[in-house]
C-alpha positions as CSV (number, residue, x, y, z in Angstrom):
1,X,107.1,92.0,74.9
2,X,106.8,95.3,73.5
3,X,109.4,98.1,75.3
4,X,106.7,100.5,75.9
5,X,104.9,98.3,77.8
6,X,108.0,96.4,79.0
7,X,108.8,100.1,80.7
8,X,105.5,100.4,81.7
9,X,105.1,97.5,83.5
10,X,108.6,97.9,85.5
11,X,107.3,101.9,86.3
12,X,104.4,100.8,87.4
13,X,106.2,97.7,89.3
14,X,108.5,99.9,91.3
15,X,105.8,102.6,92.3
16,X,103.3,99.3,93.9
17,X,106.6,97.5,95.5
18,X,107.4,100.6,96.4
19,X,104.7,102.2,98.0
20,X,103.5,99.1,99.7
21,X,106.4,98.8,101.4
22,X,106.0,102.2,102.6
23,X,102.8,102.8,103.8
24,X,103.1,99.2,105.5
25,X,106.4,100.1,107.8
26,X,104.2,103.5,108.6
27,X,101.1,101.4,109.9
28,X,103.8,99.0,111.5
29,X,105.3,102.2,113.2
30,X,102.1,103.4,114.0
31,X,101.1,100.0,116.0
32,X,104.5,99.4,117.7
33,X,103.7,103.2,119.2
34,X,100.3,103.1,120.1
35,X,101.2,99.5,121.8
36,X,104.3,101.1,123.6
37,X,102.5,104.0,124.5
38,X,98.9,103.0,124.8
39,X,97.9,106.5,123.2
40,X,98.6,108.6,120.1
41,X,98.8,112.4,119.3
42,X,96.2,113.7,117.0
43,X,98.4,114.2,113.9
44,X,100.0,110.8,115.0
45,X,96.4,109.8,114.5
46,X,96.0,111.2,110.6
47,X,99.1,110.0,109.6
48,X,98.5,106.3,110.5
49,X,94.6,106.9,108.9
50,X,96.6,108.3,105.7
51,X,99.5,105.4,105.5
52,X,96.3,102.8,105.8
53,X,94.1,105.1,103.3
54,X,97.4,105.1,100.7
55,X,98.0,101.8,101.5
56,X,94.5,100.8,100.2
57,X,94.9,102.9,97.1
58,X,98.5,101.0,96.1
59,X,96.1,97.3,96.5
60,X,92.6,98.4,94.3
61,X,94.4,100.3,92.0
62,X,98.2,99.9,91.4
63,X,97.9,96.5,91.6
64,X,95.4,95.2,89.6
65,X,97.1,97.9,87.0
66,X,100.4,96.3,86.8
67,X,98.9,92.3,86.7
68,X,96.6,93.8,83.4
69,X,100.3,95.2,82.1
70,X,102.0,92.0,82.7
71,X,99.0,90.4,80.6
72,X,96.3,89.2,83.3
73,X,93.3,89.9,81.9
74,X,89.4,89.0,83.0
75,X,90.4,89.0,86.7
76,X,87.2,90.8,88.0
77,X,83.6,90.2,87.5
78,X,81.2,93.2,87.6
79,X,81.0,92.3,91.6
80,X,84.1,92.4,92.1
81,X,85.1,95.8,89.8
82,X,82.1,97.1,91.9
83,X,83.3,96.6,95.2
84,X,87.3,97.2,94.1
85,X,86.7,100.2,92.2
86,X,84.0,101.6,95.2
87,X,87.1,101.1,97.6
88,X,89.8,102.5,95.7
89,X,87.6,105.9,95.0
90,X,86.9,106.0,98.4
91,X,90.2,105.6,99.9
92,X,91.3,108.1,96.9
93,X,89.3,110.9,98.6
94,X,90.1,110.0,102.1
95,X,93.9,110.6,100.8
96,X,93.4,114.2,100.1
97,X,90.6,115.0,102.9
98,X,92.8,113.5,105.6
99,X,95.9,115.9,103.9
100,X,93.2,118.6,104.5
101,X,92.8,117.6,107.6
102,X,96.3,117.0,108.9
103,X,96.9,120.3,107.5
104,X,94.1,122.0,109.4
105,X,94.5,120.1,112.8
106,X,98.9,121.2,112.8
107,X,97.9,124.9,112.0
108,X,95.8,124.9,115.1
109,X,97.8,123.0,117.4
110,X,100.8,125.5,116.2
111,X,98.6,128.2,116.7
112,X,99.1,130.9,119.9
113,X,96.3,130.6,121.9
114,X,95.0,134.4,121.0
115,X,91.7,134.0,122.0
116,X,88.5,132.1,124.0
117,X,87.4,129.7,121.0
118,X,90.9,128.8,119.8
119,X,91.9,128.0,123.0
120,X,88.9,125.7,123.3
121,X,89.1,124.6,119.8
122,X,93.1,123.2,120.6
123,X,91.9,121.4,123.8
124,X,89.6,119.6,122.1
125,X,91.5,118.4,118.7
126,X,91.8,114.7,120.0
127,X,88.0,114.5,120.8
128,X,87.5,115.8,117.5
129,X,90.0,113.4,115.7
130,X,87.7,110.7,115.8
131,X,84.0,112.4,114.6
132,X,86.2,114.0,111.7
133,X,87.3,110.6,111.0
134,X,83.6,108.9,110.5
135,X,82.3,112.4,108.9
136,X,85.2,112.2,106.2
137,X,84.0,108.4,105.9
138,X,80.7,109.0,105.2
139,X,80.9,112.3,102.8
140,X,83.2,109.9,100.6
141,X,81.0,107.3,100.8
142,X,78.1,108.7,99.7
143,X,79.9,111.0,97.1
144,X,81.6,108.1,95.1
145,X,78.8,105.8,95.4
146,X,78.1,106.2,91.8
147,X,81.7,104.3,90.7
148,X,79.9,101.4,92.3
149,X,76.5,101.9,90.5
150,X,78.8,102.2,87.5
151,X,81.3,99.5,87.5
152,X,81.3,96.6,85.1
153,X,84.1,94.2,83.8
154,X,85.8,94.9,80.4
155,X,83.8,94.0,77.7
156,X,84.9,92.9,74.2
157,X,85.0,95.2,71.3
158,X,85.2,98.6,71.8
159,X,84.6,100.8,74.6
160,X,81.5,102.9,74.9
161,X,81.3,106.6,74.9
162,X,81.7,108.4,78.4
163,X,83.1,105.3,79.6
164,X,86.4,105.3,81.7
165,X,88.7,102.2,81.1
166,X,90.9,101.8,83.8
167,X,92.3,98.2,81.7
168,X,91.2,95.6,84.3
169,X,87.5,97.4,85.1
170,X,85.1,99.8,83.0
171,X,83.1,102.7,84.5
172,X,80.6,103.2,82.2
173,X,78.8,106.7,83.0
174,X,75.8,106.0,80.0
175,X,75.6,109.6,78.6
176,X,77.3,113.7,78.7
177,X,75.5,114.6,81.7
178,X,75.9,111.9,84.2
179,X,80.1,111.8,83.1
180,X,80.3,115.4,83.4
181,X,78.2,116.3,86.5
182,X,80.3,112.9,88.3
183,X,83.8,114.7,87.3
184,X,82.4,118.5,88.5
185,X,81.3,116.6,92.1
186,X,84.5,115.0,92.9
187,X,86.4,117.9,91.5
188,X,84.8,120.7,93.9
189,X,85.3,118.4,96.7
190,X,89.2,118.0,95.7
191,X,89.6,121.9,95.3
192,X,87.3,122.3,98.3
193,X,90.4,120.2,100.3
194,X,93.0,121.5,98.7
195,X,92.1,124.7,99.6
196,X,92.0,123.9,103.1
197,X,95.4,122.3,103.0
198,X,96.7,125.0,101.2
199,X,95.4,128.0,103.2
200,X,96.4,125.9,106.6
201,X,100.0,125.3,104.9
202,X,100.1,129.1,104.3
203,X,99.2,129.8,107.8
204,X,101.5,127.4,109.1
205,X,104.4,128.7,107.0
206,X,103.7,131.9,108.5
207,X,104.3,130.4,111.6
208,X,107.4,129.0,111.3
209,X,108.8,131.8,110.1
210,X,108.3,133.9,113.4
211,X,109.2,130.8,115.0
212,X,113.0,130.8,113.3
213,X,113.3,134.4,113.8
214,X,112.7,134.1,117.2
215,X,115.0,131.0,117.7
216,X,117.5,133.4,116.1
217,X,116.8,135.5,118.9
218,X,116.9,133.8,121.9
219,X,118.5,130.2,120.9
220,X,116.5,128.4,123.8
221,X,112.9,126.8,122.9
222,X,110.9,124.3,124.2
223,X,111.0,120.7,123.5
224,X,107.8,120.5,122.7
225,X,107.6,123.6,120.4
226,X,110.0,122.4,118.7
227,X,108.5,119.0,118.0
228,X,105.3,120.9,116.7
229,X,107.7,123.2,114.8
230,X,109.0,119.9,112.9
231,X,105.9,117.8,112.7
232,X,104.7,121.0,110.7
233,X,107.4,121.3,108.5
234,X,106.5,117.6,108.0
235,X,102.9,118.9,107.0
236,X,104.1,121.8,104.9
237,X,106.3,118.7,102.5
238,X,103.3,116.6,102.5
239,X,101.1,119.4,101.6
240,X,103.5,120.6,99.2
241,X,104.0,117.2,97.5
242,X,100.2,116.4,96.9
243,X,99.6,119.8,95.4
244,X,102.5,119.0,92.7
245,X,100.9,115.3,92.1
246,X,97.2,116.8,92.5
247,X,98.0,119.7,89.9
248,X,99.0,117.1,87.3
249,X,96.1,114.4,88.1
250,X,93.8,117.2,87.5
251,X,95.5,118.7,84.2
252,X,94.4,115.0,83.1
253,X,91.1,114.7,84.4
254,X,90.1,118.0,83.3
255,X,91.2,117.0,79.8
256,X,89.8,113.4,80.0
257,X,86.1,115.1,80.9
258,X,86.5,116.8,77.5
259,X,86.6,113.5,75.1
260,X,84.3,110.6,74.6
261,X,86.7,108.0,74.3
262,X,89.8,108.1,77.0
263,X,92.6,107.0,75.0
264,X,94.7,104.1,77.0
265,X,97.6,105.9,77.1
266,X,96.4,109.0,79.3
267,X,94.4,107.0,81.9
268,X,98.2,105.2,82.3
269,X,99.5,108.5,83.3
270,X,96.8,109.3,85.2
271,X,97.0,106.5,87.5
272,X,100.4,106.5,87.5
273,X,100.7,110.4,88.4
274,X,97.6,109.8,90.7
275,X,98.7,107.5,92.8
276,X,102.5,108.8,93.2
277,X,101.3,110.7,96.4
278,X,100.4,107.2,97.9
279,X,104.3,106.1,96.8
280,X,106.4,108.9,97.9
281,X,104.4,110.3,101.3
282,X,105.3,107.4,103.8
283,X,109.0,107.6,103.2
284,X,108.5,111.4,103.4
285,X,106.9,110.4,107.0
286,X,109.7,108.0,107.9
287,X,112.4,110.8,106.9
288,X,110.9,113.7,108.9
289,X,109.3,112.0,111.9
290,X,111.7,111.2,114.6
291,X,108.9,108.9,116.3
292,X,108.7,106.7,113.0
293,X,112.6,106.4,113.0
294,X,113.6,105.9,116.2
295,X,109.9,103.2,116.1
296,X,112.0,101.2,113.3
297,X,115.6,101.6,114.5
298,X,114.3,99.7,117.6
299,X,112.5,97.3,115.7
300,X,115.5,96.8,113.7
301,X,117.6,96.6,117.0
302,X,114.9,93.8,118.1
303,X,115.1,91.8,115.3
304,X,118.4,91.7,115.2
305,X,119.2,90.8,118.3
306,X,116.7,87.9,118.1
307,X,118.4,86.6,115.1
308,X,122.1,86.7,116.9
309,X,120.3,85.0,119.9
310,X,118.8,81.9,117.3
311,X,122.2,81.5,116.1
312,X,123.8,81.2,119.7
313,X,121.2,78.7,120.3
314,X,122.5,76.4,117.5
């Protein structure tokens, strides 16, 4: 096997191990929490929806990348690039609208309650979590309904102009006008998030700043606050990391709209780059979240002490 490829394969390896594992002990987390304490916190909410949206991602896209790298070819039929490709490009977008809207939700709940709306507006953030929820679904749905429309299995000989190949499926987009206006649709919506995320991140930042001065202060806060406090700085990382990821996906995309022919090489990176938020965000989770941790330590504790029990037995 070639080393390129050979390298390749084990990057691309690593990242789907890897962030499968992740996103998996977040949803695990999630469950043992929402079991233990029959409700969850609005941002507790978005996280879980994001590890489950990520974890998605890692199976429709990382996945069926690394088998083509390790030489399984021909694995999908048009159905099936339809349906795998639809999922993956909706669970793409609900990775960055969900960021948006973690973002959005923390800056409010952070916020001091200056006024009549806001102070309506942050006692009704966990009736809203839901509605946002099947709104997000639906825009995405609708929006990236065209990679179904679009979605056939590799065919041999070369690939058509305006025709994305992602190595195990093709998205063939026909002509100029449908690949271009496709790529200026999902890119507005991106920027539209992203914008959100950043300007609540900005707002939040502002925050915490006043926050530490006034800790400085008076050395004496709430427990609560400061759980806020940290579940924002959480936020702020998360925001911080997709922007960095996001920035280079984009660089990419915005280069890949400008050729007819894609070469292999740059929708590698692309995936690889776009899917690196999916990898590294649920271990940024586990790090920064104390309900995540101390959720696994006491699984941990569980498990082993079930495993010492089994061996008294014998």
């Amino acid at each position: 096997m070639d080393l390129c490829i050979t390298i390749k394969g084990v990057s691309f390896l690593l990242q789907t191990g890897l962030g499968i594992l992740g996103n998996t002990s977040v949803l695990m987390a999630y469950t043992h929490i929402a079991y233990v304490e029959s409700r969850l916190q609005p941002v507790d909410k978005i996280l879980a929806h994001l590890a489950f949206s990520n974890l998605l991602q890692m199976l429709t896209r990382s996945v069926p990348q690394t088998m083509v790298i390790f030489g399984l070819h021909n694995m999908l039929d048009d159905s099936g690039c339809k349906v795998v490709i639809y999922t993956y490009r909706i669970h793409r977008a609900l990775s960055i609208c969900l960021t948006g809207m973690l973002s959005f939700f923390q800056a409010v709940t952070i916020a001091p309650s200056v006024g009549p709306l806001l102070t309506k507006l942050k006692s009704r953030l966990s009736q809203l979590v839901m509605p946002t929820f099947i709104g997000l679904w639906l825009l995405n749905m609708i929006i990236c309904i065209t990679f179904a429309f679009f979605s056939i299995s590799p065919r041999n000989g070369t690939v058509p102009a305006f025709t994305l190949n992602l190595s195990f499926c093709h998205i063939d987009f026909h002509d100029s006008l449908t690949y271009v206006v496709n790529g200026a649709i999902i890119s507005i919506r991106d920027f539209a998030f992203v914008s959100v995320m950043l300007a609540s991140s900005g707002y939040i930042l502002i925050l915490l700043h006043k926050h530490s001065r006034q800790v400085r202060s008076i050395r004496r806060t709430q427990q609560g606050t400061s759980m806020e406090m940290q579940a924002a700085k959480t936020v702020v990382m998360l925001v911080v990391l997709y922007s960095v990821f996001f920035g280079i996906d984009n660089v990419i995309w915005i280069y890949m709209l400008t050729v007819a022919q894609v070469p292999s090489v740059v929708v590698d990176l692309r995936t690889f780059f776009s899917t690196c938020y999916a990898t590294f965000s649920p271990f940024l989770m586990i790090s920064t979240n104390k309900k995540i941790k101390e959720r696994m330590v006491c699984a941990a504790g569980e498990q082993a002490a079930e495993d010492s029990e089994k061996q008294n037995t014998k």
